[in-house]
C-alpha positions as CSV (number, residue, x, y, z in Angstrom):
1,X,-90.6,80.4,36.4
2,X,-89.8,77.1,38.2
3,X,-89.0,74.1,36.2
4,X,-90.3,70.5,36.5
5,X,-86.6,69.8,37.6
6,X,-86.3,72.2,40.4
7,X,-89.7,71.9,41.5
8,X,-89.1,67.8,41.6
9,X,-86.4,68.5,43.5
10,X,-88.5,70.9,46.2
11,X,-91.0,67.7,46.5
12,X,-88.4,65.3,47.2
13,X,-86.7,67.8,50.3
14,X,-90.0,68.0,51.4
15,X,-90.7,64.5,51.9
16,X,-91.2,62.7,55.2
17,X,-88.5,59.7,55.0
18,X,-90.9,57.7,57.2
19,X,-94.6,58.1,55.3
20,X,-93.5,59.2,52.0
21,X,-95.6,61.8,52.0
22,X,-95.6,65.5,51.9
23,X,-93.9,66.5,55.6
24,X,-97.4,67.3,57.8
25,X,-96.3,70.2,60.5
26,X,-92.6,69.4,60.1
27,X,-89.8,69.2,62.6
28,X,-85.9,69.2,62.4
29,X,-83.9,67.1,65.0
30,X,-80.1,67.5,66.3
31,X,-78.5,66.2,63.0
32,X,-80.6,68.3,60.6
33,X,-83.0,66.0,59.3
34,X,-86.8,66.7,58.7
35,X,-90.1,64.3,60.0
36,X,-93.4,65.0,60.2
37,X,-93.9,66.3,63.9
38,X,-96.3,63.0,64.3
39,X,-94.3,60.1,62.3
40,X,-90.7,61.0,64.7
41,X,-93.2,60.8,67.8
42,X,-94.4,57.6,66.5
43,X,-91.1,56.0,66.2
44,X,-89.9,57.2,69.2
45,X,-92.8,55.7,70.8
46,X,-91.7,52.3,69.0
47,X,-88.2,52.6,70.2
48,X,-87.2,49.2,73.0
49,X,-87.7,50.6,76.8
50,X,-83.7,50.6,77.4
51,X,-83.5,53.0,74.6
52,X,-86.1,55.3,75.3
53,X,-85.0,54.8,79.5
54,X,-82.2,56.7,78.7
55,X,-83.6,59.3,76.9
56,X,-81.2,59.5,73.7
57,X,-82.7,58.2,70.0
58,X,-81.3,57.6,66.4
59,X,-82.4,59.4,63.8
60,X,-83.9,56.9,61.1
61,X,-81.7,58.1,58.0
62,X,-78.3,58.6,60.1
63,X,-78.4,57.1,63.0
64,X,-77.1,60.3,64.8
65,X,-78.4,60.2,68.6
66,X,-81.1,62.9,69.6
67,X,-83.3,63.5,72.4
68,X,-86.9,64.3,72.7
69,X,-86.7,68.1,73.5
70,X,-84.0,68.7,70.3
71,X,-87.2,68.1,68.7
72,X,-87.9,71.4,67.5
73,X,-90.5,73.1,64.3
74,X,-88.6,73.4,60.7
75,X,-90.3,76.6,60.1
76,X,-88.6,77.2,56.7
77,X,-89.3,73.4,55.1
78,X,-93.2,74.8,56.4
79,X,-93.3,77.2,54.4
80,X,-91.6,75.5,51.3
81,X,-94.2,72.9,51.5
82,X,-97.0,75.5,51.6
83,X,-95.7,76.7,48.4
84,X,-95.0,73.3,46.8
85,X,-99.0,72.8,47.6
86,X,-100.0,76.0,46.1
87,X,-98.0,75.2,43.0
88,X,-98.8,71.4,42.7
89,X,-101.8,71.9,41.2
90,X,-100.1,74.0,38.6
91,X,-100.0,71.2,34.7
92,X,-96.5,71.9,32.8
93,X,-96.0,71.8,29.7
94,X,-94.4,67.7,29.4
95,X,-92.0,69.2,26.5
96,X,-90.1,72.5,28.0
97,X,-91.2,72.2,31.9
98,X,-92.6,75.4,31.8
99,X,-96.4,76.7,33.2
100,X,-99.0,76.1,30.8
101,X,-100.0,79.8,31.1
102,X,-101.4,80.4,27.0
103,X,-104.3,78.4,25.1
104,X,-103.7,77.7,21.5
105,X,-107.3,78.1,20.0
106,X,-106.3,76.5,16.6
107,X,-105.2,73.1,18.3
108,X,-107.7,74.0,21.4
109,X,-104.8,72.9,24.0
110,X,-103.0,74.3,26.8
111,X,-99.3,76.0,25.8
112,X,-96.6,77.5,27.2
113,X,-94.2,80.5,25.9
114,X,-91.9,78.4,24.1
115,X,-94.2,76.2,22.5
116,X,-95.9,79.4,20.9
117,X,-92.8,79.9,19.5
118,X,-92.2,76.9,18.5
119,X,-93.1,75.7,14.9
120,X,-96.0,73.4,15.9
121,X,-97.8,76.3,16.9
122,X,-96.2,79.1,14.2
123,X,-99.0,81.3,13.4
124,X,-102.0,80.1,15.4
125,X,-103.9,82.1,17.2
126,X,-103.2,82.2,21.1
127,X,-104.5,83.8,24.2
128,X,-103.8,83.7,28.0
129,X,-105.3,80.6,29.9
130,X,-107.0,83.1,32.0
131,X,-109.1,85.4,29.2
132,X,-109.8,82.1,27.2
133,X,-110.6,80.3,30.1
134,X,-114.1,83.2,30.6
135,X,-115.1,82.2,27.2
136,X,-115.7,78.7,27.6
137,X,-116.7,78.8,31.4
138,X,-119.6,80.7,30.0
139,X,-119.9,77.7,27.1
140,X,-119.8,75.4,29.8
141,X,-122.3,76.5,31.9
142,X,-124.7,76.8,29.7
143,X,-123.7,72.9,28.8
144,X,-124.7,72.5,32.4
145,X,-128.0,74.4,32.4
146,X,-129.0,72.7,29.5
147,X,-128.1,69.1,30.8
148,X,-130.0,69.9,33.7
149,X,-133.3,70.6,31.8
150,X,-132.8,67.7,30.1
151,X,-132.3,65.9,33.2
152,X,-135.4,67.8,35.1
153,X,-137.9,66.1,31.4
154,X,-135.7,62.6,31.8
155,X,-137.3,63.0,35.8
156,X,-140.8,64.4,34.7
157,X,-141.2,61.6,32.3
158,X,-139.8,58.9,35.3
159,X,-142.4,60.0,37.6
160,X,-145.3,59.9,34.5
161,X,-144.1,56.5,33.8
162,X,-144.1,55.7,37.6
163,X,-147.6,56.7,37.7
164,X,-148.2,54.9,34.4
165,X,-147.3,51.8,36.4
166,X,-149.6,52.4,39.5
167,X,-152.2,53.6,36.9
168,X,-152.3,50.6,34.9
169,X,-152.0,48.0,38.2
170,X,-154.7,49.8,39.5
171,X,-157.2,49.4,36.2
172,X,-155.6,45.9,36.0
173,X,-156.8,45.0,39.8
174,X,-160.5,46.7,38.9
175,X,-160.4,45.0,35.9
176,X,-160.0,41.8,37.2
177,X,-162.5,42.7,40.4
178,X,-165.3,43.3,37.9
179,X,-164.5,40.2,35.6
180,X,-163.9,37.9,38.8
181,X,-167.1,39.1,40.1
182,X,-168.7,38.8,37.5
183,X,-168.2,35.4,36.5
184,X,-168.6,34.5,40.2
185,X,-171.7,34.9,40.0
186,X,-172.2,32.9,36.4
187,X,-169.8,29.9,37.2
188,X,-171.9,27.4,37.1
189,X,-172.3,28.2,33.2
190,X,-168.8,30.1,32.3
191,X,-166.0,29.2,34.6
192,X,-164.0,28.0,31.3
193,X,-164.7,31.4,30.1
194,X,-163.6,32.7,33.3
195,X,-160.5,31.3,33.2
196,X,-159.4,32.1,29.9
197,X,-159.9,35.6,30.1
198,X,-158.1,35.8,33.7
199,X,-155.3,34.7,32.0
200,X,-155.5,36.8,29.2
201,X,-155.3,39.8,31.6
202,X,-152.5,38.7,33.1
203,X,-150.5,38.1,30.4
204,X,-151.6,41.7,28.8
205,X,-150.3,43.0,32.6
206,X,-147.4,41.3,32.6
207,X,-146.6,41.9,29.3
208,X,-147.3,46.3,29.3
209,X,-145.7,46.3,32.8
210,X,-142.3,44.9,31.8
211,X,-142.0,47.8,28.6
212,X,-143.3,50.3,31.5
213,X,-140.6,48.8,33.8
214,X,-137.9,48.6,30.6
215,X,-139.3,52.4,30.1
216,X,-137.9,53.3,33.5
217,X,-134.6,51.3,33.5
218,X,-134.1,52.9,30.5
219,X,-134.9,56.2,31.9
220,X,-132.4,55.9,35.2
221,X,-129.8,54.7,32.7
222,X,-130.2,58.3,31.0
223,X,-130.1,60.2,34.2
224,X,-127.2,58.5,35.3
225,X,-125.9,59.3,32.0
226,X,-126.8,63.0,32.3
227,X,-125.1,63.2,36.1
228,X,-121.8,61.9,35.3
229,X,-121.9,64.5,32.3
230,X,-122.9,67.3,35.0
231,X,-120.5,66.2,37.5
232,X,-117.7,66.5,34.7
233,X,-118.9,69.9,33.1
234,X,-118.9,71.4,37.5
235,X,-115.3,69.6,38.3
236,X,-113.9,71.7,34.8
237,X,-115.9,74.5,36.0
238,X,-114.7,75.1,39.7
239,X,-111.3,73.8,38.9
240,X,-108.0,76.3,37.2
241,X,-108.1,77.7,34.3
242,X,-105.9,74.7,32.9
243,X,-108.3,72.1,34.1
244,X,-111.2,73.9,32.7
245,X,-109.1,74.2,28.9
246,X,-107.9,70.5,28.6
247,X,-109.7,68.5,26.2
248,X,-112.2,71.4,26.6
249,X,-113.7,71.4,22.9
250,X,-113.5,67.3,23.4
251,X,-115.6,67.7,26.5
252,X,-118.4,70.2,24.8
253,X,-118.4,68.0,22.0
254,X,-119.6,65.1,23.8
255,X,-121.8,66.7,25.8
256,X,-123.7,68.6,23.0
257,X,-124.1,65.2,21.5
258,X,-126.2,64.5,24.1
259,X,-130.0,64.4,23.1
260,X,-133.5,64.1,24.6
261,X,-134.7,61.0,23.9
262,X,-138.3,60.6,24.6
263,X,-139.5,56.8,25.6
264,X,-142.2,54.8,24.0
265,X,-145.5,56.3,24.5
266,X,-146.9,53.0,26.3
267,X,-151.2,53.3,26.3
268,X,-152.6,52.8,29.2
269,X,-155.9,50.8,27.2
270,X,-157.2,47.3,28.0
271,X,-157.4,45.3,25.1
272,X,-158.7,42.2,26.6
273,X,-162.0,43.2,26.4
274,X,-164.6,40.6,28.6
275,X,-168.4,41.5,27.4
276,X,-170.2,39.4,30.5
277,X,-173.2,41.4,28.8
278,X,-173.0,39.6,25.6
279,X,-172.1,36.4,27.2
280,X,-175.1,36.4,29.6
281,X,-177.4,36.7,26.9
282,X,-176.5,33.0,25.8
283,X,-176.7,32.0,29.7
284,X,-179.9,33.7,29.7
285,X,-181.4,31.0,27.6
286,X,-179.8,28.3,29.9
287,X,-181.1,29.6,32.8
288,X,-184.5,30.5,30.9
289,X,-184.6,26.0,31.1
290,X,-185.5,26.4,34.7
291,X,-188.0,29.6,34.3
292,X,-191.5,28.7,36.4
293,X,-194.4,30.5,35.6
294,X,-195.2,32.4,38.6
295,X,-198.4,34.0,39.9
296,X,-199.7,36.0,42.9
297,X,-201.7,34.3,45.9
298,X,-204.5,36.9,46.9
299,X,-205.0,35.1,50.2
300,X,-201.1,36.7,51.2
301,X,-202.0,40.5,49.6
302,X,-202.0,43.2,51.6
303,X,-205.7,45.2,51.4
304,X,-204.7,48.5,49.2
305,X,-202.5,45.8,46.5
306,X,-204.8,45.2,43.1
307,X,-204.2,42.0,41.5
308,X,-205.4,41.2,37.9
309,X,-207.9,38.7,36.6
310,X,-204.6,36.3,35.3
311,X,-203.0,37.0,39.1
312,X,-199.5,38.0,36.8
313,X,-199.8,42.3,37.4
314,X,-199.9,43.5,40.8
315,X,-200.3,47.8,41.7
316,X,-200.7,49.3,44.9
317,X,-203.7,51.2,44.6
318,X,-203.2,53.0,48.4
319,X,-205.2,53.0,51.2
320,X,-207.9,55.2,49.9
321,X,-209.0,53.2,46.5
322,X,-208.2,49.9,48.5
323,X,-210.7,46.9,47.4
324,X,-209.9,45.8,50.3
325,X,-213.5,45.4,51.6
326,X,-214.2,42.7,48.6
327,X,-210.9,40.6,49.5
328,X,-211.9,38.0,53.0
329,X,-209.1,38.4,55.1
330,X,-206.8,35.3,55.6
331,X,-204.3,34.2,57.9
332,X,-201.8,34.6,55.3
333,X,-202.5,38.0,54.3
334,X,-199.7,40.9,55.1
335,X,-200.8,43.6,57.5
336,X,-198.2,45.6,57.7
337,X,-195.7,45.6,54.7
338,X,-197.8,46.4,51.0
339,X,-196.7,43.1,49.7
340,X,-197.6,39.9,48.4
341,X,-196.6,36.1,47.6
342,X,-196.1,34.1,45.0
343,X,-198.2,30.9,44.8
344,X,-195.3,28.1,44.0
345,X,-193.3,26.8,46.8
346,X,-190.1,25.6,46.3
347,X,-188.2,22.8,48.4
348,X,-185.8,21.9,46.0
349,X,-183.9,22.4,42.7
350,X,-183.5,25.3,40.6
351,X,-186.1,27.8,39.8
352,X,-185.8,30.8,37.7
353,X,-188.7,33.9,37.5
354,X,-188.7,37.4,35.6
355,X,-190.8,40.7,36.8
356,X,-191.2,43.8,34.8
357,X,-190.2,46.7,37.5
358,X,-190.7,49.7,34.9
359,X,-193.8,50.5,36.6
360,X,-192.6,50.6,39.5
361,X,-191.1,53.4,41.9
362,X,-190.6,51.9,45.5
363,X,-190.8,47.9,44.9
364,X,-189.0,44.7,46.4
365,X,-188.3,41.7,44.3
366,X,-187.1,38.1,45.7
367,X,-188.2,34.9,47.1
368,X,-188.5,34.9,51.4
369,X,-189.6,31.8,53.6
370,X,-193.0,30.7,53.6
371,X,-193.6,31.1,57.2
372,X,-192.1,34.7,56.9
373,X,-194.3,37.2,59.8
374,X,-197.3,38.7,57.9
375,X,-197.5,41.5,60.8
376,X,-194.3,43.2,61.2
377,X,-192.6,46.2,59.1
378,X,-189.1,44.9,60.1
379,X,-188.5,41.1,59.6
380,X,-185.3,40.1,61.0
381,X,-184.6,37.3,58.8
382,X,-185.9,34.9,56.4
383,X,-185.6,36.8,53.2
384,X,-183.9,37.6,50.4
385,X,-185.0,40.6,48.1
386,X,-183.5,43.6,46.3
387,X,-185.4,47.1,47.0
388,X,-185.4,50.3,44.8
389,X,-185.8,53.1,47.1
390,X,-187.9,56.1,46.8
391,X,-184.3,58.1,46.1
392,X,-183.7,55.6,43.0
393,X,-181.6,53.8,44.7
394,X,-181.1,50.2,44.9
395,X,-180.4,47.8,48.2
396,X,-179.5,44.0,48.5
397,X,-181.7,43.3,51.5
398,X,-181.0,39.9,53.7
399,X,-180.3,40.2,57.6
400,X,-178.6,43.2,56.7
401,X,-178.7,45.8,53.6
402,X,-176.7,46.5,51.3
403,X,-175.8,49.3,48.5
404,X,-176.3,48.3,45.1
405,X,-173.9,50.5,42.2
406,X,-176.2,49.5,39.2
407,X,-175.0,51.2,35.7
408,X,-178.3,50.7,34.8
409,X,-181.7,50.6,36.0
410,X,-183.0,47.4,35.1
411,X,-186.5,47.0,33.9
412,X,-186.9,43.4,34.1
413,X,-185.2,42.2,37.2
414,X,-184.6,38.3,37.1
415,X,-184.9,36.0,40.0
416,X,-182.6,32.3,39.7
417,X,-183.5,30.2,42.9
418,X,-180.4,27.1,43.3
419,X,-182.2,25.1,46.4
420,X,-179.5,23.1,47.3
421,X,-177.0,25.3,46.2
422,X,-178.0,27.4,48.7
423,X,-177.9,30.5,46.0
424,X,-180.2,33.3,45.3
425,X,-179.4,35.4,42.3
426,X,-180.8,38.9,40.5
427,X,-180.5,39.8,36.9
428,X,-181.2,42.6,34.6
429,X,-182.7,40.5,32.1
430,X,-183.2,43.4,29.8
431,X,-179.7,44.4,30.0
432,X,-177.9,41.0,30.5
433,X,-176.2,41.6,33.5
434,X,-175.5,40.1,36.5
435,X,-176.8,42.4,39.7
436,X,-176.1,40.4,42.9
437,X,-175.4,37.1,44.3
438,X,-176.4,36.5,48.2
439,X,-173.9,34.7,50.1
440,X,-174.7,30.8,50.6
441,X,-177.2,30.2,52.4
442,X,-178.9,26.5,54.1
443,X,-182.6,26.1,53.2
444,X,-184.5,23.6,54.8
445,X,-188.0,25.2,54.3
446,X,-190.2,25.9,51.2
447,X,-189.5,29.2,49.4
448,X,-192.0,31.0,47.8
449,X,-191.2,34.3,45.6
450,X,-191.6,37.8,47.3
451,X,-193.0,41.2,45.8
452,X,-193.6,44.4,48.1
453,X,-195.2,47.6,45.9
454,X,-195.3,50.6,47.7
455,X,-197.8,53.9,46.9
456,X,-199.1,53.8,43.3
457,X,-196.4,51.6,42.3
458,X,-197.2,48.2,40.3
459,X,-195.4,44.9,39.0
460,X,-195.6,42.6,36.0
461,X,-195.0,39.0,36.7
462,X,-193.4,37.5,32.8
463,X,-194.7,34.3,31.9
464,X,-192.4,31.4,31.4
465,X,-193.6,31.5,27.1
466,X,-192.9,35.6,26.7
């Protein structure tokens, strides 16, 4: 077995004097020193041009002349340095210089002959590096599959908490869609209460995102964590047998310290809660300060439309049980579409009216211009009116229409008319929620309110007192 000494002395013969390195393809010149083939090239390449005119060099250690084609391949340093590199890799034992070929299992460290022998290590049990090493390979790579199943959760619960994140921005951003709109359409009475609980959201955003964000930093710290560990555990596991055995029991300990930790269970729940249901209820009774008591004008009903004695109930009788015959026909009467209008006009201010729809199966609800055409089944403008259709649906109808998503059907739709605020707003008074808000509009005629009642179909106007 080669010592330290002699095989510090193989290194040191085996050294290029010019890089300091182990000699790379090496070459002997006329006066028996050794270069790597590329380092004597490149000082001969340095050399002055009188120098290298005549052909003849000095060898950098002697000085000894030598020309180019003495340059020839040190065959035997080759094959020294092949086994220097073979060997290198090769730990000693620090004490007697000899390979650290047994593994004490009492001390759990890497030994050679003479320190078995020696009293440190008198009656311990020992084995060759190369049958202990298959013990703990296998210990290790199990280390390694269980590390990476820890590491394969840590990832699972990154990408839940990821989607945690998107998850709750997205209920955030529909959260504050349905508030915003709401109160959009109430903020002339609650854009204090608005504001309050915009902010309220926020914070509770801001305040969840950062633990879900602290939740994921905290996360990528423990997979970082966990491949460090792995990359350790696979170095010791491809590498020799002595590699693998040093500090080996210190190296599984650590590792099987190494728990699962699962992160804070962060829910997902808004607890700003913003009832505009409840709130509207208490608007309801401001807005019930500008409620008119409206009735129908039989001089604008269409033929097969009943109206009662008080002019408040309308039904659409059809064509067949039409009184039609006892009503004179006016100028004003509709022709075409089964509706009919409202006495009151309105050129200014606000005006607020209520109809009970629950009767009713195809009906339109609104307030239209006084001049609007009494002969046509498609008016192009000059109206504004929400429509259940006969599939139970719900439109916002203007100059164009537009899909209502009601939670609930209202029974008592209610109308608020803002003149010069250019508004026209529906409600489900029963249900105290806000159902649409046309965009502004500019009214410079006299508005009157608007009810169409299709087949069999029939309306209840609410007095101002019920």
């Amino acid at each position: 077995m080669a010592s330290a000494a002699v095989t510090k002395k193989l290194r040191e013969e085996a050294t290029c004097p010019i890089c300091l390195e182990l000699m790379t393809e090496p070459v002997i010149i006329d006066c028996g020193h050794s270069y790597c083939r590329m380092c004597i090239l490149g000082f001969i390449g340095n050399q002055s041009s009188e120098t290298s005119s005549l052909g003849t060099f000095h060898c950098p250690q002697c000085r000894e002349p030598f020309k180019r084609d003495s340059i020839r391949p040190n065959k035997h340093l080759a094959n020294i340095i092949e086994t220097i590199k073979e060997t290198k890799c090769e730990r000693l034992c620090e004490k007697h210089g000899e390979q650290l070929h047994l593994f004490c299992e009492d001390d759990g460290q890497l030994i050679c002959w003479r320190c078995e022998h020696s009293p440190e290590h008198k009656g311990h049990v020992t084995a060759l590096a190369e049958d202990a090493c298959k013990g703990y390979r296998e210990q290790l790579q199990k280390a390694v599959t269980k590390l990476k199943v820890t590491e394969s959760k840590y990832k699972q619960l990154k990408l839940n908490t990821t989607r945690k994140i998107s998850s709750w921005k997205e209920t955030i951003r529909n959260e504050e869609e349905r508030v915003h709109s709401e109160f959009m359409c109430l903020h002339i009475f609650l854009h204090q209460e608005e504001e309050l609980y915009m902010c309220q959201l926020k914070k509770e955003k801001e305040q969840k995102l950062s633990r879900l964000q602290d939740s994921v930093a905290h996360l990528d710290n423990k997979l970082q964590e966990l491949k460090n560990c792995i990359l350790e555990l696979d170095k010791k596991c491809q590498g020799s047998a002595q590699n693998l055995l040093q500090d080996i029991k210190d190296t599984l300990s650590r590792n099987s310290a190494i728990d699962m930790e699962t992160p804070e269970d962060i829910s997902l729940e808004v607890h700003t809660v913003c009832n505009v249901s409840e709130l509207y209820f208490s608007v309801r009774k401001m807005l019930k300060r500008y409620q008119v008591g409206v009735t129908l004008d039989p001089n604008t009903a269409r033929g097969d439309l009943d109206l009662s004695v008080d002019q408040r109930r309308v039904q659409n009788v059809g064509t067949y049980f039409s009184r039609f015959a006892r009503r004179p026909q006016t100028t004003e009467q509709f022709t075409a579409l089964p509706s009919v209008l409202g006495r009151e006009r309105f050129t200014s201010g606000r005006h607020y009216f209520e109809v009970d729809v629950r009767e009713g199966t195809q009906w339109s609800v609104g307030v239209c211009l006084d001049n609007m055409p009494r002969d046509t089944w498609m008016p192009r403008s000059g109206f504004w009116i929400i429509r259940l259709r006969k599939n139970g649906k719900n439109i916002a109808l203007s100059s164009k229409a537009i899909t209502l998503a009601l939670m609930n059907k209202p029974e008592v739709v209610g109308i608020m008319l803002d003149y010069e605020a250019g508004l026209v707003s529906f409600y489900n008074a029963t249900a105290g929620s806000h159902i649409y808000t046309f965009p502004k509009a500019s009214f410079s005629q006299a508005l009157r309110p608007y009810f169409q009642v299709n087949d069999f179909s029939s309306l209840f106007l609410i007095s101002s007192n019920e």
